[in-house]
N, C-alpha and C positions, 0 to 999 in steps of 0.2 A: 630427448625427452622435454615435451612443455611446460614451464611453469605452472604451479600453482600461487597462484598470486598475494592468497593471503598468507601460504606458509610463508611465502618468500617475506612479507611484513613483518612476521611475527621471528622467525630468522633472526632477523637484520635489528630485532628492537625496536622497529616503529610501529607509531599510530596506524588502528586503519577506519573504515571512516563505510558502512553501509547503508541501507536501507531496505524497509519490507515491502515486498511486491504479493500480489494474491491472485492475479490477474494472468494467465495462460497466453495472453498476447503477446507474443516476441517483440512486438513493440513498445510493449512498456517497458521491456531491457533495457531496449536501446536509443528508447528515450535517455534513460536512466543514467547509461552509459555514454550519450551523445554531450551530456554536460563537461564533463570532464572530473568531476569532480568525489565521485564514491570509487573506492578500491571495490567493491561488491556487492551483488545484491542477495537476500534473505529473500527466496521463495518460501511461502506459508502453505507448503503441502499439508499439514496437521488440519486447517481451515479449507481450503481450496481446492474444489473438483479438478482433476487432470488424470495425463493418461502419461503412458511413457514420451511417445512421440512428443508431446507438450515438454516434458522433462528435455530433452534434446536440443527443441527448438529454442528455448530457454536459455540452454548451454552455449548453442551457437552464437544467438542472439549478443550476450554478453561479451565470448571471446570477439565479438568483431571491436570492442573497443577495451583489447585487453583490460577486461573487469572480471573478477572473480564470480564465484556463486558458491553461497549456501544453500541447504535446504534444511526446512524446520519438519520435521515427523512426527504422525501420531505415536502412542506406543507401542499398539499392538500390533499393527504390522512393519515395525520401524524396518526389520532384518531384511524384509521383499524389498520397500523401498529402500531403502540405504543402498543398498546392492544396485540396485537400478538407474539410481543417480549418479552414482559415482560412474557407473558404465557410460549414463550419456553423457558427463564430461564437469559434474558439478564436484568441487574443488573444499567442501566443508561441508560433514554433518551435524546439526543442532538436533540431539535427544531429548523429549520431553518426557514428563513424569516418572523418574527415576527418584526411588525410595532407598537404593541400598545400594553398597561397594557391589553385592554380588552382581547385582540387576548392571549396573554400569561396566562392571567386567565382561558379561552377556556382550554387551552391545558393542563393545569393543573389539571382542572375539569376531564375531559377524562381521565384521568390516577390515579385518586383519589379514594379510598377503597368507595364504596356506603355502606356509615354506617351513625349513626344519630353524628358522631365526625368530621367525613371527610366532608360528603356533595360532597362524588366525583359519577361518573357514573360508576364508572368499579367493575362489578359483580363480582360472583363466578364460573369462567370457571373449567372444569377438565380436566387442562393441569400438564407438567412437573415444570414447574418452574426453581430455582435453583436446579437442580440434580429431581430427581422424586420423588416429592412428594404430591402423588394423596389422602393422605387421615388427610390432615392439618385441624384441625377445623376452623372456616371462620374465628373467629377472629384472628388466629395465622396467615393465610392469608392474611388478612387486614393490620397484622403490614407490610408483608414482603413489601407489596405493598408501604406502607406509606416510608419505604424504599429505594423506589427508586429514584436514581439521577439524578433528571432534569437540564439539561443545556439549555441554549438558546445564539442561535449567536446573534448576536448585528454586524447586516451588512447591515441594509439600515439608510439613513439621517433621515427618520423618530424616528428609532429606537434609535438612539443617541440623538436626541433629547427630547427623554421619558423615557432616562437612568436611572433617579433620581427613578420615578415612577415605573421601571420594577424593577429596586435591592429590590425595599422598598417592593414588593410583598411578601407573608411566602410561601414558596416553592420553591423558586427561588434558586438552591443550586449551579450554576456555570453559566458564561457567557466569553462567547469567540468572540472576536472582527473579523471579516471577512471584509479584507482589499478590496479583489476583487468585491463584490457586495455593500460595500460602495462605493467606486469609481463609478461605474454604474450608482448608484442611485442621484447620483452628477451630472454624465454624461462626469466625466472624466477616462482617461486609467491613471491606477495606478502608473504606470512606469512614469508619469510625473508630480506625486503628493506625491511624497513620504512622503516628509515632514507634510503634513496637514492627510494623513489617519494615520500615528504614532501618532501625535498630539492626534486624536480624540481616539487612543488607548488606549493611556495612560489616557486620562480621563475618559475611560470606567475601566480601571484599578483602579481608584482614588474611582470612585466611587461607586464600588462594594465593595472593599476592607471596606469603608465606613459605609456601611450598610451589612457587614456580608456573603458578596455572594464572591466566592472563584473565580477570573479570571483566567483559563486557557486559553494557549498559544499553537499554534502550533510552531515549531522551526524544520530549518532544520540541526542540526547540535547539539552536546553537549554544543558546543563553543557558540551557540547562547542564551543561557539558563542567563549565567550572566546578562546581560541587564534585564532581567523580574526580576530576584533574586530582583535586585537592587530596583527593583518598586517594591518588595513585593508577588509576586508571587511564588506559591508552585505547579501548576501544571501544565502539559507540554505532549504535543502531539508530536513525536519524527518520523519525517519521515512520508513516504506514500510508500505502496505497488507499486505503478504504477511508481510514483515519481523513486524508486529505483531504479526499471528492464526501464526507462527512461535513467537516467544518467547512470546507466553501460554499458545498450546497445550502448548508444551513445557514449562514450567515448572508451571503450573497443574494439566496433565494428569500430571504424575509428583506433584505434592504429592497428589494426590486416586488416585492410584495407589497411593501410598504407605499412605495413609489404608485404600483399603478393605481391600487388602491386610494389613493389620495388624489389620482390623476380625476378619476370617474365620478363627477358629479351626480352621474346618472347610470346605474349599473347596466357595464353590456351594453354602453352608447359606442365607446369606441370600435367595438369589434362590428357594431353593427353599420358604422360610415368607414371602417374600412372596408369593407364588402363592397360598401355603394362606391370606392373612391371617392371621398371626400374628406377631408378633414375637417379637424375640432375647429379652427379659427374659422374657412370658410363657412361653417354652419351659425359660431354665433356671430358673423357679421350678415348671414343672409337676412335678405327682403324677403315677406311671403307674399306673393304679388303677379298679375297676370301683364303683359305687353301687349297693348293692342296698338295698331297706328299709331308709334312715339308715345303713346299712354300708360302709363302703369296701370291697371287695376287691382283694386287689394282687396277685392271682397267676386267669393265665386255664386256662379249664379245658370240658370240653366243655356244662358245662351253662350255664354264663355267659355263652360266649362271646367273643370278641376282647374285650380289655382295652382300657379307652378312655383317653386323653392327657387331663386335667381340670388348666386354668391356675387356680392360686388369684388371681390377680390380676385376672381378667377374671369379670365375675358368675356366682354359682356354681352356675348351671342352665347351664350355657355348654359342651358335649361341646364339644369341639377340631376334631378329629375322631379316628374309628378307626385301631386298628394292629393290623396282624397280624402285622408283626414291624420292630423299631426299629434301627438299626444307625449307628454313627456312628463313624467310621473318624480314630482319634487324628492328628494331623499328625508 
């Protein structure tokens, strides 16, 4: 039987260490995973179009650098997908928007090995699993399943309020606090309640910790990790895929904004002497001027003809090219 990588963490008492992906591309796994550095990655099924296949390749993608996988689920169809992830080989489910012990008993059941121990729904499909393994006897199945890592957000007023009773549940193996859908469910914007959604954080922190359920955290930043240290926390969600390509574009894309913007004396002059092959320096050191027998001529006239653009920096047999009339419009 294959490891599940983050039971095995959680096991053993250690840190573990993920991040959220949204992106379908088996390659941002194993990007991910080529670092060395994440025990697992958080696919954002709840957000992000996919199919099963996707889900698989996903799976795959990760075991190539022995890395875990969760996946994050909408509600309402958590029990199709939960079931389907777990078939192509993902190693922890994250439930969202759970209001009540019952609603989390539900979900647990859906996902529990159907044997006379468990008491769960979930059969003997003949999928891949962790890595492909089509001919596991059921019970060696059963354990892998019993293995898997349930987490559940704790993000509505409800939900904090049955805090006690969801940690105290046997299965319950991680909970994470969701600032933005408590606020909501409050029916305040969070950015003007900071203070009272940490509050209830940390008590969701207090009280997991309490009764044996592991709080993880998302953090945007390494630096941000102390503060949960501090309250006892060992796991951590590090960034977001979107988040990322978010703040680079946005910050990158206005510095290089800024930049060409400041470059263009004359809007649309560049793009327009890149076209011709020329550059900004050869233009403003050109002569406008015609050559006749060792002559320069600087002024056109009917017998010369159009007066030509000649760069003294570029070799000096080197027309530009022709103008028949130059115009350049001050800013």
């Amino acid at each position: 039987m294959k490891t599940n990588r983050l039971r095995q963490l959680i096991n053993e008492g250690k840190p573990s260490i993920g991040t959220r992906v949204e992106s379908v591309w088996p390659v941002i796994a194993e990007i991910v995973g080529s670092t060395g550095k994440f025990d697992y990655i958080e696919f954002v099924a709840e957000y992000a179009p996919h199919s099963q296949l996707d889900l698989e390749n996903i799976a795959r993608a990760a075991e190539l650098h022995n890395m875990g996988t969760m996946i994050k689920l909408d509600f309402q169809n958590r029990a199709f997908v939960a079931q389907k992830a777990l078939a192509a080989g993902f190693q922890a489910i994250m439930f969202t928007d759970h209001k009540t012990p019952e609603e989390v008993r539900e979900s647990l059941w859906v996902i529990s090995p159907d044997t006379p121990e468990d008491g769960g729904r979930f059969g003997y499909p003949n999928r891949r699993w962790i890595g492909f393994q089509p001919y596991n006897p059921q019970m060696t199945y059963a354990a892998m399943v019993r293995d898997t890592v349930k987490v559940f957000m704790i993000e509505k007023k409800e939900a904090m309020d049955n805090i006690e009773a969801i940690c105290a549940i046997p299965g319950v193996d991680m909970v994470q606090f969701g600032p933005s859908d408590y606020s909501m469910s409050l029916g305040w914007n969070s950015a003007g309640h900071f203070d009272e959604f940490k509050a209830a954080e940390r008590e969701m922190i207090k009280v997991a910790l309490a009764n044996g359920v592991r709080p993880r955290c998302e953090i945007g930043s390494p630096a941000d990790a102390k503060y949960y240290i501090d309250l006892g926390v060992k796991d951590f969600c590090l960034g977001d895929e979107l988040g990322s390509h978010l703040r680079f574009w946005g910050r990158e894309g206005a510095a290089l904004r800024e930049i060409a913007d400041t470059a263009l004396s004359h809007p649309f002059l560049d793009a327009v002497l890149f076209i011709l092959g020329v550059t900004r320096d050869e233009v403003e050191g050109a002569i406008v001027a015609l050559k006749e027998q060792g002559e320069w001529i600087a002024k056109a006239d009917p017998e010369h003809g159009p007066i030509r653009l000649v760069c003294p920096l570029t070799p000096a047999d080197r027309w530009v090219f022709q103008l028949t009339e130059l115009q350049v419009n001050a800013p």
